[in-house]
N, C-alpha and C positions, 0 to 999 in steps of 0.2 A: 236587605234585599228590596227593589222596589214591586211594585203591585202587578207591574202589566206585561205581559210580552205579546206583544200579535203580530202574525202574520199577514194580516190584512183588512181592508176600509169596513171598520165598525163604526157599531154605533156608543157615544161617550162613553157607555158602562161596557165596553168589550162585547155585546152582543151581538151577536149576527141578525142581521135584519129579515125577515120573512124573504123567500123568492117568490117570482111568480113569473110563468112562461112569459118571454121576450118575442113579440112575433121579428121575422126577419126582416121588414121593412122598418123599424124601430132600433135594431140592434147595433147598425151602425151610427145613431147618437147615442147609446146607451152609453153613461163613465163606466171602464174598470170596474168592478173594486174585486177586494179579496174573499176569502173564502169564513175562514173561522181564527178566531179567537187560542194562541197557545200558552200556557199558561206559564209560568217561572220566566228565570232569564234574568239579565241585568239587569235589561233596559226596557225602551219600549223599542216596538220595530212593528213598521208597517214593510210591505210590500205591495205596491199596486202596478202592475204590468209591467214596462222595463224600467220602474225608479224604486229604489227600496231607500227608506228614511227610516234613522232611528236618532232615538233622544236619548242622551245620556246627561246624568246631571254630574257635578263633581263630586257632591258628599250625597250618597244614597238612602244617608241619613240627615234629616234637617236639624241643625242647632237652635233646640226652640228656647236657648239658654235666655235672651233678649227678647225685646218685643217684635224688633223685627229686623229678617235674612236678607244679604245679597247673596243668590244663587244664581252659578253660571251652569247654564244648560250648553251642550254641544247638537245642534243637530246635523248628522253626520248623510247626505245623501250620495246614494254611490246608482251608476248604471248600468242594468242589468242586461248579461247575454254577452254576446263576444261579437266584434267583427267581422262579417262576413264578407265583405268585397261588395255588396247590392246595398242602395242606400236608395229614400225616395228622392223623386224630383227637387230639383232645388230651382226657387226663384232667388235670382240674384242681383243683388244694384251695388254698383262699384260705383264710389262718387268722391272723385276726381279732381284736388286742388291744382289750378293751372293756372292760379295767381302770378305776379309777376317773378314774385319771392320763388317758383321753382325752378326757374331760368336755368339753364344748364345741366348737372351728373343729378340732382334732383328729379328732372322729367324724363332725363334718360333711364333712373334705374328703375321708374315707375312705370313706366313703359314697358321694358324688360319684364320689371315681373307678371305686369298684367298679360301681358304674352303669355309668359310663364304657366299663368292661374288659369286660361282661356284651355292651354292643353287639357288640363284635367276634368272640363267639362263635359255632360252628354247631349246627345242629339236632342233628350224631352227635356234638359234645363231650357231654361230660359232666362236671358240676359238684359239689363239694363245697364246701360253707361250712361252715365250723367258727369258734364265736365262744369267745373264754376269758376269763376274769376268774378267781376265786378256784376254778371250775369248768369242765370245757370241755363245751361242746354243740355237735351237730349239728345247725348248720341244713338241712341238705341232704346227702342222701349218694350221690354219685354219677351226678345224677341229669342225663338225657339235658336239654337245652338246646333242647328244641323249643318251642311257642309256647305251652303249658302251664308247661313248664320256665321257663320264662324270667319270666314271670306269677309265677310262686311266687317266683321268687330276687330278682324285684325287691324284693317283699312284705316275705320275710326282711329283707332290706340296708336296706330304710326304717324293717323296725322294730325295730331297733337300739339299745338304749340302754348305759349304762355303770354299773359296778356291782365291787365287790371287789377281790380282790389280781391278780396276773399267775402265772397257772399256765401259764406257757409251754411250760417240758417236759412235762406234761401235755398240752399240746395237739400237740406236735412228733410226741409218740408216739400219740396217736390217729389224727392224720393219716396214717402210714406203715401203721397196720390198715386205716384203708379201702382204703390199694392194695395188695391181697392175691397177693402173687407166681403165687399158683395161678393167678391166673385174667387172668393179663396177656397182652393180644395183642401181638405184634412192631409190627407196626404204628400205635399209639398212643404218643403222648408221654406222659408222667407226670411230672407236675411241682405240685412244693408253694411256696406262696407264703405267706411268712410275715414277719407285720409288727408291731413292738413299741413302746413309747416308753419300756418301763423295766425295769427290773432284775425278772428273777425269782424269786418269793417265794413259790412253791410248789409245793410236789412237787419234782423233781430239775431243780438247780440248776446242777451242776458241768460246765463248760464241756466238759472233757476227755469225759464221758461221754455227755452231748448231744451232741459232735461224732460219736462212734465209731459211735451211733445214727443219726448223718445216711450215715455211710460204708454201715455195714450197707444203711439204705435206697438207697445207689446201687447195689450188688452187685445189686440187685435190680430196677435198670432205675428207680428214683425221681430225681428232678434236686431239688432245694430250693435257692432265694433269698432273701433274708431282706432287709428292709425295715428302718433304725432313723431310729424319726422323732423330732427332737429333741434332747435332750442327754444325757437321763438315762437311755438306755437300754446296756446291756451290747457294748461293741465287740468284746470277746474272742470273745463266744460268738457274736454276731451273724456276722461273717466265718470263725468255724471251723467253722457250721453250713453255710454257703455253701460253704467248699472244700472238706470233707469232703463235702457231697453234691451236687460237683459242679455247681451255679451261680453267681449273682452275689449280691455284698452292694451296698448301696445305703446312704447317708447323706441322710436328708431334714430339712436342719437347720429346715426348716416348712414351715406346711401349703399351701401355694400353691404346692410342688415334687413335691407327690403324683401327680397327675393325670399330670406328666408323666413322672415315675420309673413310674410304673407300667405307661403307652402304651408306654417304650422299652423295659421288660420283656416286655413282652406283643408287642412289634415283634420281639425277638431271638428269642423260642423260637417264633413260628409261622415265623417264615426257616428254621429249623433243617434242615439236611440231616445230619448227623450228633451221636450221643446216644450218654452212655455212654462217652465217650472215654476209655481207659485206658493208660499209655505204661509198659513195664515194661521196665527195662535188669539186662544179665545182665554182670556186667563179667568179664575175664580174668582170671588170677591176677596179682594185684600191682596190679591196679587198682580201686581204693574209690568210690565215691559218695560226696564230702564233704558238697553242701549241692544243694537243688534251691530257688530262689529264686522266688518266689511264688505257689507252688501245692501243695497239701498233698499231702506224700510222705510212704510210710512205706519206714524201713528192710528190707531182705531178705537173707537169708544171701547171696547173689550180687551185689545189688545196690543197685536201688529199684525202690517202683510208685509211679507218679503220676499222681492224679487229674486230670485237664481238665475237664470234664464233656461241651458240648455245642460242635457251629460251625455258624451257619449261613454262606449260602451266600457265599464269596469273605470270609469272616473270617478271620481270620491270630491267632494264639497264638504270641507269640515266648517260649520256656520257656529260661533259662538253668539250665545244671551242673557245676557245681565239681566232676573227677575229681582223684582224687590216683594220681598214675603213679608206681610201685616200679619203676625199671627194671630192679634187680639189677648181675649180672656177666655176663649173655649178651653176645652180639656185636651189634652196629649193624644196622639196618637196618630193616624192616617191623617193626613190633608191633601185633598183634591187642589193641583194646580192649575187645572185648566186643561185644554183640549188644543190638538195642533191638526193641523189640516191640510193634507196634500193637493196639490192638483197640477194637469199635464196632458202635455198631449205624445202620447205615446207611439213615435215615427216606425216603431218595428210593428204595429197592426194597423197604418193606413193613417195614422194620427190620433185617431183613437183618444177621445178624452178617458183619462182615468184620475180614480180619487182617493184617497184613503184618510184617516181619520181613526187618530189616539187618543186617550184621555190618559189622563197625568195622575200622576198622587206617589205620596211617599210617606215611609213614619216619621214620625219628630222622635228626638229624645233630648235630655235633661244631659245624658253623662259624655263626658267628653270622650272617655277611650274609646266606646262604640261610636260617637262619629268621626272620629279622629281613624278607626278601620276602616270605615265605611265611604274613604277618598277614591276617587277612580282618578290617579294619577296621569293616565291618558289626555284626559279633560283637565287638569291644571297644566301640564305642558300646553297645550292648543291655548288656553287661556293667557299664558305667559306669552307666546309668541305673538298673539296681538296685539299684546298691549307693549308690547317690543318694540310691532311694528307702527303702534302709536306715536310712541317716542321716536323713532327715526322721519315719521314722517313731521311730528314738528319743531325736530331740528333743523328741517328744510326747509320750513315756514319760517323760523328764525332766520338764517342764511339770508333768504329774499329780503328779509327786514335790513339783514345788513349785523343782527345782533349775535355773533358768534362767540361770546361769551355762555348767553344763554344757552345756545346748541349746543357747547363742551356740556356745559350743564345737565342735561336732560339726557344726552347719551352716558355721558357717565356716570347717573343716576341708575339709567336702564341699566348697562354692565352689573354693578353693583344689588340692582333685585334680580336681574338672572340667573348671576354666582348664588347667590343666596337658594334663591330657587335649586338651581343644580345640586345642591348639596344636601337639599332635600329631598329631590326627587330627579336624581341620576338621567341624562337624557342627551342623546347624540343630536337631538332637534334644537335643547336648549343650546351646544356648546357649539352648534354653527350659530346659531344665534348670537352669541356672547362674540365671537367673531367680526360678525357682519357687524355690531353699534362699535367694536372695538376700531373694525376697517373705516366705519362712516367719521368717528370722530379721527380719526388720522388724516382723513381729508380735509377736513377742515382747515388747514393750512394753508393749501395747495389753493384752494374757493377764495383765500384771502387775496389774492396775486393780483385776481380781475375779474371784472364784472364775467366777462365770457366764462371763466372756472366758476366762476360760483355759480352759473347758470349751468352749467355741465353736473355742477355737484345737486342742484336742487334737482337739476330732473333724474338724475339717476338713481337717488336717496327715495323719490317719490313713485317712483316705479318699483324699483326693491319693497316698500312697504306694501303697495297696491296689491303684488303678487302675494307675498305673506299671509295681505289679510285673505288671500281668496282660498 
C-alpha cells in the first residue's frame, strides 16, 4: 500500500497549513487549496476546486532488487462537477488560412463552419477574426457578439476570398497581441483557433520557436488549437502549437470533416471547468524524470513542468511518467519520491486560481511475489498504449522517409509486445490496440502506390497516435 491519500493542497508531509482570516478584498487572488489530509487509499489524490489529480504508480511496491528503478507513474486528472448549460465568457480569435492553397470547397466549408461556430456564441463573448495569406489582417478585433457584432462578423466571414502565401507565424503572433495580459479578467476563457492547409512560407517558420511562443501565450492564460486540413500542411508545428499552448490539434483530411471538428472544439471549451492546467513535479534526490509521454514537458533542475492545458467537466487526462529511481546504499524501506504540484484556474468560481500539492513515497522490497502483487494493472495498460502509440507514430516517420520495410518492422514488433502484454493482463483497451498497429501495418501497401497514399497514411497514423497519447 502506498503512504498517502489526500484530499487536498498540502504541505509535502500531508500537513495542513495553519489558516488565517482572508479579508474580502484579498479573497479573490487567494489559490484554492483543499481542506485536510485522508489517510489510506491506493494512491495519492489531491482535489483542488474543479480539477482532482491523482498519482498512481504501476508497482506500489518498488523493486529495490538493482541498484536502480524505471517506474511509470500515471497521473490521472479528471474535471469536477457536471455541465450546467452557464459557462464564463469566452474571448475568441479564429485565425484564418486564405492562402491561395484554399481556393475553392476549402474556403467554402470554412466559411460554413465558422457560420456554424458564430451561432453558438453570446452577446458578452467577444470575437476576433484574423485572416492571413502573404499578410495578416484583422477582421475584427475583439469585438463584443451582440446583434451588431454578430451582423458584422457574419459580413467579414462571407466576404472572404483567397489570395498569396501562408504567413502563419505572423498570424500566431498577432493573435497573442490582441489578448494583452494587462487587461485580462479571471473570469474569461481565452482561446485561439487556428487553421491551415499548408506549409508556412512567411515570416517565421521554425517549429521550435512557434511553439515556445504558443507556451509564452499559455503563461499568460491564452489556450491555442490548431486545425490541419488536408495533406499538405505542417504536422510538427501544427501539434507543438497545440501542446505547447495547451489545446487540441485536429486532422481534417477534408472538407466535409470541418463543420464537425470545429462543433466538437467549440463543444469542449464552453464545457470547460478548469484552464491553464499546469502539473509540476519536484523529485527527491536520486530520482530523475526520464520521459513524460504525450504532452509537452519541459525539463527543470528538480524535475518537470507539464503543460495540460484545459478539462471540462467529468474529462479524464490519463498523463503517463517514466522516473528513473537511484536507490543508492541506504537501508530498505520508505522512499520519498518527490512532490507533484497542481495549479489552475478554476472557470466555475470566476477563474479562481487554485493549487494543490502531494508528496510521493513508497516501500521498497527485496522479494519478488510482494511486488509482483503489488502491480496496478490499470497503469501497465495505459503504459502499453503509449508506447503503442509510439510505435505507430514512428512508423509514420518511416513512411515519409520512404522506409517501409522499417514500419512493417516496428509495428509488428508492437503487435507482438501487446499480444504479450494481453496475455498478461487481459484488456479490451489492449485488443483495440492490437487492432489499430495490425490495421496501420495493412496499410502500408496501399502508402506504397503514391506519394499522395503515403501522405494520407502518414497523416492519419499520426493523428491516431496524437489522440492515444492524450
Amino acid at each position: 500500500m502506498l503512504a498517502l491519500f489526500v484530499t487536498g493542497g498540502c504541505t509535502g508531509k500531508g500537513l495542513v497549513e495553519p489558516r488565517r482570516e482572508v479579508p474580502a478584498s484579498e479573497a479573490a487572488e487567494q489559490p484554492i487549496q483543499a481542506e485536510a489530509p485522508v489517510p489510506g487509499g491506493l494512491g495519492w489524490v489531491t482535489t483542488s476546486g474543479s480539477v482532482q489529480l491523482e498519482v498512481l504508480p504501476q508497482f506500489e511496491v518498488l523493486d529495490r532488487r538493482t541498484g536502480t528503478l524505471d517506474l511509470q507513474l500515471l497521473l490521472r486528472l479528471r474535471g469536477m462537477g457536471e455541465v450546467t448549460g452557464e459557462r464564463p465568457p469566452l474571448d475568441l480569435a479564429v485565425v484564418l488560412d486564405r492562402s491561395g492553397s484554399m481556393a475553392g470547397e476549402k474556403l467554402l466549408a470554412v466559411k460554413q463552419a465558422t457560420l456554424d461556430l458564430l451561432k453558438e456564441l453570446k452577446p458578452q463573448d467577444r470575437l476576433s477574426l484574423i485572416a492571413y495569406d502573404s499578410d495578416v489582417e484583422v477582421m475584427t478585433d475583439r469585438m463584443l457578439v451582440d446583434e451588431a457584432g454578430l451582423k458584422t462578423a457574419r459580413a467579414v466571414v462571407l466576404g472572404l476570398d483567397t489570395r498569396g502565401g501562408t504567413a502563419l507565424g505572423p498570424a500566431l503572433y498577432r493573435g497573442f497581441e490582441i489578448f494583452d495580459p494587462k487587461t485580462r479578467k479571471e473570469d474569461v476563457l481565452r482561446h485561439m483557433l487556428l487553421l491551415s492547409d499548408g506549409q508556412a512560407n512567411v515570416g517565421e517558420q521554425n517549429p521550435q520557436v512557434l511553439g515556445q511562443r504558443a507556451r509564452e501565450g499559455f503563461g499568460h492564460g491564452v489556450s491555442v488549437s490548431t486545425l490541419g486540413v488536408g495533406l499538405d500542411y505542417n504536422e510538427e508545428l501544427m501539434t507543438r502549437l497545440a501542446d505547447q499552448g495547451g489545446g487540441r490539434y485536429h486532422f481534417i483530411p477534408g472538407t466535409d470533416a470541418i463543420p464537425r471538428v470545429l462543433s466538437d472544439e467549440f463543444a469542449g471549451l464552453v464545457a470547460t471547468v478548469a484552464s491553464g492546467i499546469e502539473v509540476t513535479m519536484q523529485m527527491a534526490p536520486g530520482v530523475q524524470v526520464r520521459q513524460v509521454y504525450g504532452y509537452a514537458w519541459q525539463e527543470t533542475p528538480q524535475g518537470a513542468s507539464i503543460l495540460v492545458g484545459s478539462l471540462a467537466a467529468q474529462q479524464v487526462r490519463d498523463i503517463v511518467v517514466r522516473l528513473q529511481v537511484n536507490f543508492g546504499t541506504g537501508a530498505s524501506g520508505q522512499l520519498a519520491l518527490g512532490t507533484v504540484d497542481l495549479r489552475a484556474k478554476d472557470q466555475t468560481q470566476q477563474g479562481k486560481p487554485v493549487e494543490g500539492k502531494l508528496a510521493l513515497s513508497a516501500p521498497t522490497s527485496t522479494d519478488p511475489e510482494q511486488i509482483a502483487r503489488s502491480e496496478r494493472t490499470e497503469v501497465t495498460v495505459r503504459v502499453a498504449e503509449v508506447e503503442s502509440a509510439a510505435q505507430m507514430q514512428a512508423a509514420a516517420v518511416a513512411v515519409d522517409g520512404g522506409d517501409y520495410d522499417r514500419a512493417r518492422k516496428v509495428l509488428q514488433d508492437g503487435v507482438v509486445a501487446l499480444e504479450k502484454q494481453h496475455k498478461a493482463t487481459p484488456s479490451p483497451k489492449l485488443v483495440k490496440q492490437i487492432e489499430e498497429l495490425k490495421e496501420a501495418e495493412s496499410g502500408l501497401d496501399a502508402a506504397r502506390q503514391s506519394a499522395e497514399q503515403a501522405k494520407i497514411y502518414g497523416k492519419k497514423s499520426k493523428s491516431k497516435a496524437y489522440k492515444l497519447g492524450k
